[in-house]
C-alpha positions in Angstrom: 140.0 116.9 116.0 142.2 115.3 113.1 143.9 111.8 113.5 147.3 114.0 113.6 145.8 116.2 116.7 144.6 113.2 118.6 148.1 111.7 118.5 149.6 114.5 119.6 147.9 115.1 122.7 148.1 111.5 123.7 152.0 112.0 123.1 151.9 115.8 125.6 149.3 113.6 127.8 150.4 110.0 128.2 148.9 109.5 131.8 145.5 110.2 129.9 145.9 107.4 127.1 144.0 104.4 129.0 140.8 107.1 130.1 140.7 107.8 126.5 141.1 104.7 125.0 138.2 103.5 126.5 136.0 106.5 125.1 137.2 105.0 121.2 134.3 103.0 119.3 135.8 100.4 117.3 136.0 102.0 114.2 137.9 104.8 115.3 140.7 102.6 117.8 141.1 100.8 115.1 141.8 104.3 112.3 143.8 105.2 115.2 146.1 102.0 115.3 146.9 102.3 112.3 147.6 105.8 111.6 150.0 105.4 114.9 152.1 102.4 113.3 152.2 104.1 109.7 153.6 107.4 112.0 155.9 104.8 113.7 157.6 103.3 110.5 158.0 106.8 108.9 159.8 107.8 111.8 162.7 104.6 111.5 165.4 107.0 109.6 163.5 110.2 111.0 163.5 109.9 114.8 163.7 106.0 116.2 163.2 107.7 119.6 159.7 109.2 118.1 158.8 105.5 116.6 159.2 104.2 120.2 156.8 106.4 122.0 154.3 105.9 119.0 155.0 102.2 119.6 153.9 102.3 123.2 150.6 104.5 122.7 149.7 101.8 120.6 150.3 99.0 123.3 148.4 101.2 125.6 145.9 101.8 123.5 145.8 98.1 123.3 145.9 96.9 126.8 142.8 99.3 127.6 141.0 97.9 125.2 142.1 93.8 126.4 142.5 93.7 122.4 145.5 91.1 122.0 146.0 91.8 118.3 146.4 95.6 118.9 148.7 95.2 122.1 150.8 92.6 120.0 151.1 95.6 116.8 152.5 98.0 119.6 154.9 95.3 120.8 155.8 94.9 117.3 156.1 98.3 117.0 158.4 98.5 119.7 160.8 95.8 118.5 161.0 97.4 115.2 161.9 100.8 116.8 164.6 99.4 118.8 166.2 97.5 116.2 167.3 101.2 114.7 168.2 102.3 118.3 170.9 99.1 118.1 169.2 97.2 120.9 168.8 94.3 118.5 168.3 91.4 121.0 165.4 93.1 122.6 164.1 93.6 119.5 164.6 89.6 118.2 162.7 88.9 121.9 160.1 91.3 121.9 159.3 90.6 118.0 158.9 87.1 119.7 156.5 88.3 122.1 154.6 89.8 119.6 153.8 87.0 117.4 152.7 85.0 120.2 149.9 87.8 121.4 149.4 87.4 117.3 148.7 83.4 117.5 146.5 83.9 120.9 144.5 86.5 119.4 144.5 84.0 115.9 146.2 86.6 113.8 148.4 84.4 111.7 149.1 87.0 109.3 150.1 89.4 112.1 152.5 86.2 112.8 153.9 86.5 110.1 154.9 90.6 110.6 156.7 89.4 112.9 159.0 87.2 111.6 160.0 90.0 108.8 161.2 92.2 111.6 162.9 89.0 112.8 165.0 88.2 109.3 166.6 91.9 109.9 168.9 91.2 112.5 169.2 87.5 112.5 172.7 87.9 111.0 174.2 90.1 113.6 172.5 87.9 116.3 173.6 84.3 114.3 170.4 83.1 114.0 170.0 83.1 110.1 168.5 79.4 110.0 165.6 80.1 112.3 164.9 83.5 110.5 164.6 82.0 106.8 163.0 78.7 107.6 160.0 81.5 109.5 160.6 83.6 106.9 159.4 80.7 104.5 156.4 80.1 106.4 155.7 84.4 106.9 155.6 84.3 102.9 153.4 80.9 102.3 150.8 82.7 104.8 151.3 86.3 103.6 150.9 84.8 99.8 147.4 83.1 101.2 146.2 86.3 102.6 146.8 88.7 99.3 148.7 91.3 101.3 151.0 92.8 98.7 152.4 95.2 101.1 153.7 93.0 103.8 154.5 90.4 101.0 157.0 93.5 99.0 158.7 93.9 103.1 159.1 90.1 103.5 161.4 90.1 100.2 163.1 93.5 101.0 164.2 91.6 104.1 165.1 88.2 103.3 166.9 89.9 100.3 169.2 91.8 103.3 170.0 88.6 104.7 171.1 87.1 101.7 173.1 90.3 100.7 174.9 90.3 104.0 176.1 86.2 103.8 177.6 87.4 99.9 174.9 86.0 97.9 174.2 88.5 96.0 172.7 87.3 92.8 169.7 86.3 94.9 169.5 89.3 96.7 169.0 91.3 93.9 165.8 88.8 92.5 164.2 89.5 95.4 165.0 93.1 95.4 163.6 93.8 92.3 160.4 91.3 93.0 159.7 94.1 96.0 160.2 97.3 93.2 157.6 95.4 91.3 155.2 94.8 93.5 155.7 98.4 95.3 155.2 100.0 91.5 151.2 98.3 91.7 150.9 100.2 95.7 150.8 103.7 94.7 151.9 106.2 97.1 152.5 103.6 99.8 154.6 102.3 97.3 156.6 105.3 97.1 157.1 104.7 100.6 159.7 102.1 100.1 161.7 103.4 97.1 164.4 105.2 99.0 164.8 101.9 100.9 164.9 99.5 98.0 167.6 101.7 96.2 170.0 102.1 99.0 169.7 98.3 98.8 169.8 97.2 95.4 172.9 99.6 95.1 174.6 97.1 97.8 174.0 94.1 96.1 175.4 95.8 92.8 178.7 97.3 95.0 179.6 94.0 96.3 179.3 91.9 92.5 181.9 94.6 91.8 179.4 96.7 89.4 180.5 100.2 90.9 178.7 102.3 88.2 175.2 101.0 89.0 175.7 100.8 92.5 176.5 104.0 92.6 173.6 105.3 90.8 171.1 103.3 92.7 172.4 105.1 95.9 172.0 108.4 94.1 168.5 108.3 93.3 168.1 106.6 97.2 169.5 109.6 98.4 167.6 112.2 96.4 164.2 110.2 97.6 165.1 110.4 101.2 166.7 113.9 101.3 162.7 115.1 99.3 161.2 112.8 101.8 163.2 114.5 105.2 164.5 110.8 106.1 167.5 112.3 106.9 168.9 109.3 108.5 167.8 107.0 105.8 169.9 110.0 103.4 172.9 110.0 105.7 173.0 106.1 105.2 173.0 106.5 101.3 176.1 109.0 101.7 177.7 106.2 103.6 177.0 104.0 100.8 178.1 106.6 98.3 181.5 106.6 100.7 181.9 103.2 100.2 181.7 103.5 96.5 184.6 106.1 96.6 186.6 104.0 98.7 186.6 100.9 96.6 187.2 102.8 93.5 190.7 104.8 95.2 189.2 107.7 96.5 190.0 107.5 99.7 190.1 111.3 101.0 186.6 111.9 99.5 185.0 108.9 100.9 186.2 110.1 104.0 185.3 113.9 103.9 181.8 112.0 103.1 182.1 110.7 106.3 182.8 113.1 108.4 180.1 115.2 107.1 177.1 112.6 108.1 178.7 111.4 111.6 177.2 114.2 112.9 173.7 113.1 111.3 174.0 109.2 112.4 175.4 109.8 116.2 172.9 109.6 118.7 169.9 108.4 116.7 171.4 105.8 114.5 174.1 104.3 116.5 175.0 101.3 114.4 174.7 103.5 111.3 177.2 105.7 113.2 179.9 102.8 113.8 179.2 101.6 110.2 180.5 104.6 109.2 183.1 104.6 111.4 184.0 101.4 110.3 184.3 102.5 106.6 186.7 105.0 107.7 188.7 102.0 109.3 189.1 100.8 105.9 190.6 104.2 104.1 192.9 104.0 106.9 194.2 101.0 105.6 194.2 101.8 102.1 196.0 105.0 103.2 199.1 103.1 105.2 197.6 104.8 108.2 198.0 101.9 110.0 198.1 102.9 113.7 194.9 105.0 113.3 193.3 102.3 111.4 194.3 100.3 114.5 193.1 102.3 116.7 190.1 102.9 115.4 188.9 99.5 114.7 189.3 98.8 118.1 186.6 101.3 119.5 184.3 100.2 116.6 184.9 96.9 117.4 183.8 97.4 121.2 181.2 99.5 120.3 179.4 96.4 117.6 179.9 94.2 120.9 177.9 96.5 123.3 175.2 96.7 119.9 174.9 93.2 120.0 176.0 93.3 116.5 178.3 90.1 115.6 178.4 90.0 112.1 179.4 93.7 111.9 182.0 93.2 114.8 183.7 89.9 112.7 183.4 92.1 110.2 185.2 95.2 111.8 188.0 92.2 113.7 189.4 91.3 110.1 190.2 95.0 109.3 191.6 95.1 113.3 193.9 91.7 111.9 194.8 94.0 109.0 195.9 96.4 110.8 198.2 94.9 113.3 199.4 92.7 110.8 200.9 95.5 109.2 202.3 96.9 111.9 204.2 93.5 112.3 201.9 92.3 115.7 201.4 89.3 114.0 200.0 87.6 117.3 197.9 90.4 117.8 196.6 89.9 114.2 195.9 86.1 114.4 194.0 86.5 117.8 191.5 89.1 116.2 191.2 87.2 112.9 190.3 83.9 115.0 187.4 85.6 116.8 186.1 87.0 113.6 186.5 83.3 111.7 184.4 82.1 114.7 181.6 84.6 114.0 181.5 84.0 110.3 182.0 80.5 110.2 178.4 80.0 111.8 176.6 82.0 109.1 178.0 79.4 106.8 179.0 82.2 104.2 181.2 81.5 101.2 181.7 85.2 100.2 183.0 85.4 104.1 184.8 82.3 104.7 186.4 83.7 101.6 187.7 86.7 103.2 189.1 84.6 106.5 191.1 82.6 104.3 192.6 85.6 102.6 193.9 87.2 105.4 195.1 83.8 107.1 197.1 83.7 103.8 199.0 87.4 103.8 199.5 86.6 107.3 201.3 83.3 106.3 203.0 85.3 103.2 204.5 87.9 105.8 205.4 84.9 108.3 207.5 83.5 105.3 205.4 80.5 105.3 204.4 80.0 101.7 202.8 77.2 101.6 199.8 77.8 103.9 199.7 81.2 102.1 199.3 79.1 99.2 196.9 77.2 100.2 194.6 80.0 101.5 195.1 82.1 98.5 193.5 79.0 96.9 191.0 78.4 99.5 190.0 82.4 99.3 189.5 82.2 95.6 187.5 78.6 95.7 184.8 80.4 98.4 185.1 84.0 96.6 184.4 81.9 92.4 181.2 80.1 94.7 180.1 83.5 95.8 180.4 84.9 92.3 182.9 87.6 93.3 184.8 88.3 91.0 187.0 91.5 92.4 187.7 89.9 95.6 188.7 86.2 93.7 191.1 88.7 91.6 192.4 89.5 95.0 192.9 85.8 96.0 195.1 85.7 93.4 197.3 88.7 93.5 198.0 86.2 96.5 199.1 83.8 94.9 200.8 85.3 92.1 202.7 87.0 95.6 203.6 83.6 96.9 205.3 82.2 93.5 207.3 85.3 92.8 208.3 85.1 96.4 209.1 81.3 95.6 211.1 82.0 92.4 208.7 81.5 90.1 208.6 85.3 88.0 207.5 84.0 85.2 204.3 82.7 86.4 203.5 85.4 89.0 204.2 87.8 85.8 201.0 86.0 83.9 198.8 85.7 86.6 199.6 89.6 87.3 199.0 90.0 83.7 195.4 88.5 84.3 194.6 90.6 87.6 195.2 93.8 85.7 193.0 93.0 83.0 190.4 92.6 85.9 191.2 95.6 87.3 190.8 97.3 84.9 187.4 96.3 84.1 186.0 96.2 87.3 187.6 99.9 87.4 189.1 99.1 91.0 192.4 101.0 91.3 193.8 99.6 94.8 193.5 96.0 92.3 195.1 97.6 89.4 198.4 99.3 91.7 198.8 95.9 93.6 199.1 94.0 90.2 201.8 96.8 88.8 203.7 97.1 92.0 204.0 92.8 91.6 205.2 92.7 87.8 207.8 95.5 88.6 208.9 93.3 91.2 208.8 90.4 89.0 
């Protein structure tokens, strides 16, 4: 019987798992293991579900065996299955659980597996701190041991975190360190490829570089379609949908859309709202204002029952958006002050940035121009330190707003002079038609 066969009839015969467990010599529980946690990380953007039973034949496997360091891979296991399922703080605790079973059993570099898993969702549970300063001592070990493997996951996922709090200049040094070292791993390199482009093509799409961006999610999503990771395919057409929507096209991103909910509902649920969440944002940029609305509030709800702040804070400012174009300017205020509390804890310029820009068009239509002034200048201060340089263009189409708004054309003219340069360059059209809509004006 093949390693494949076994699996499957301890998957049609679970009650059976402990009998035969105990009928394993060393060698083979141990070929077992770890052909049952390779099956369980190929099955993340296949079938989390699938990762999850293969996650608790391994504990099994491990508990009938009193081996601690094979129980605490199938806890591990599990964690990392249910952060796709969106049950992130059961996945930060049981992580936990498993690097302790990893110290008891003195598997330090086990620890350390643990605390990759961990850096993954420390944004959306506001825990970043605690995640790099283990993340520092995961890499000193894993460095020690000459694991290039787990070394190449610990950058793919410290790189996230830094991606997600807008520093993306670092991200994309460790993003390439990973495509280095998985270029010396072979096939199991290959493994990670569809991954590290999907990524790499974030970090690119938020410094404003749309071309490469987009062609990193390209070659993501030809990987993952040859590979059958549909899910992990669907999320590079939700990429490729964000691309569209920052460069105007806003009916394609969302046709985009539409197509993969299908593929990310059910399985992928925080995928799914991401996507929704996009959609929130074509609304916007479509003066669909009410739908926009009323969209971002289910998304919103549904990132609360995830667990998922960051993406919540992040789905609250389009909600502020929203309402503060439909004139519910109280409305507006209340969901940008929970969203400020969410970000302002991951000490993030690039986000901070963001707050202060929608404080200010807020203040602009309050009439109050000179706390729109003020956090025009603030957005642009946080956005220059984050070194981005589309949304610091933004910061000052704000500005330029509040000094034609207080008489002063001439000025508002140059400055909408210098945002259409931008624009142009950074090829973002929703830039470009703001800037000519304000020197008509002027």
């Amino acid at each position: 019987m093949t390693v494949e066969d076994l699996i499957q009839t301890l998957l049609d015969a679970p009650s059976s798992v402990r009998e035969r467990a105990l009928l394993f010599s060393p060698e083979e529980a141990e070929r077992l293991i770890d052909q049952l946690k390779r099956e369980a990380d190929r099955h993340w953007w296949i079938n989390a579900n699938r990762s999850l039973q293969l996650a608790d034949l391994i504990v099994q496997i491990g508990q009938a065996r009193c081996d601690l360091r094979q129980e605490a891979l199938g806890l591990m296991a599990r964690g990392d299955a249910l952060k796709f399922l969106g049950q992130i703080e059961a996945a930060w605790d049981l992580l936990d659980q498993a690097g302790t079973l990893f110290q008891t059993a003195g598997d330090q570099v086990g620890w350390a597996r643990t605390r990759i898993g961990r850096l993954l969702i420390s944004v959306d549970l506001n825990r970043v701190r605690q995640a790099l300063e283990e993340g520092e001592l995961a890499r000193q070990i894993v460095v020690q041991s000459g694991s290039d493997e787990i070394l190449l996951r610990l950058h793919i996922n410290t790189a996230i975190v830094y991606d997600l709090l807008g520093d993306h200049h670092h991200a994309l040094t460790l993003y390439h360190d990973a495509l280095a070292i998985s270029e010396t791993l072979g096939e199991t390199g290959k493994n990670y490829l569809g991954m590290l482009y999907t990524n790499i093509g974030y970090a690119y799409n938020f410094l404003g570089d749309f071309r490469q961006a987009l062609a990193y999610y390209e070659r993501a999503h030809q990987i993952l379609t040859e590979r059958g990771e549909l899910g992990g395919a669907a999320v590079a057409e939700l990429n490729i949908a964000y691309i569209a929507q920052s460069q105007g096209r806003y009916r394609h991103a969302l046709q985009i859309l539409h197509r993969i909910q299908g593929l990310l509902a059910g399985q992928f649920p925080a995928e799914y709202a991401s996507a929704r969440r996009v959609m929130v944002e074509c609304y916007l940029a479509l003066n669909r204002y009410q739908e926009a609305r009323d969209l971002a509030r289910q998304v919103a709800s549904d990132f609360e029952s995830l667990g998922a702040d960051y993406e919540r804070a992040c789905t609250l400012g389009h909600l502020a958006t929203a309402e503060a174009e439909l004139l519910n300017l109280a409305a507006a205020q209340s969901a940008l002050e929970i969203s400020e509390t969410i970000f302002s804890s991951l000490d993030s310029a690039a986000w901070k940035g963001t707050i202060h820009l929608r404080r200010g068009r807020i203040a602009l239509q309050q009439g109050d121009l000179h706390r729109a002034q003020r956090e025009a200048q603030l957005a642009g201060g946080d956005f220059a330190s984050a070194e981005q340089q589309t949304n610091a263009a933004f910061a000052s189409l704000l500005d330029a707003q509040v000094l034609l708004a207080s008489g002063k054309s001439v000025a508002a003219i140059h400055s909408a002079q210098d945002i259409l340069h931008t624009a142009r360059h950074s090829r973002v059209p929703e830039l470009a038609h703001s800037a000519h809509v304000l020197l008509g004006q002027a």
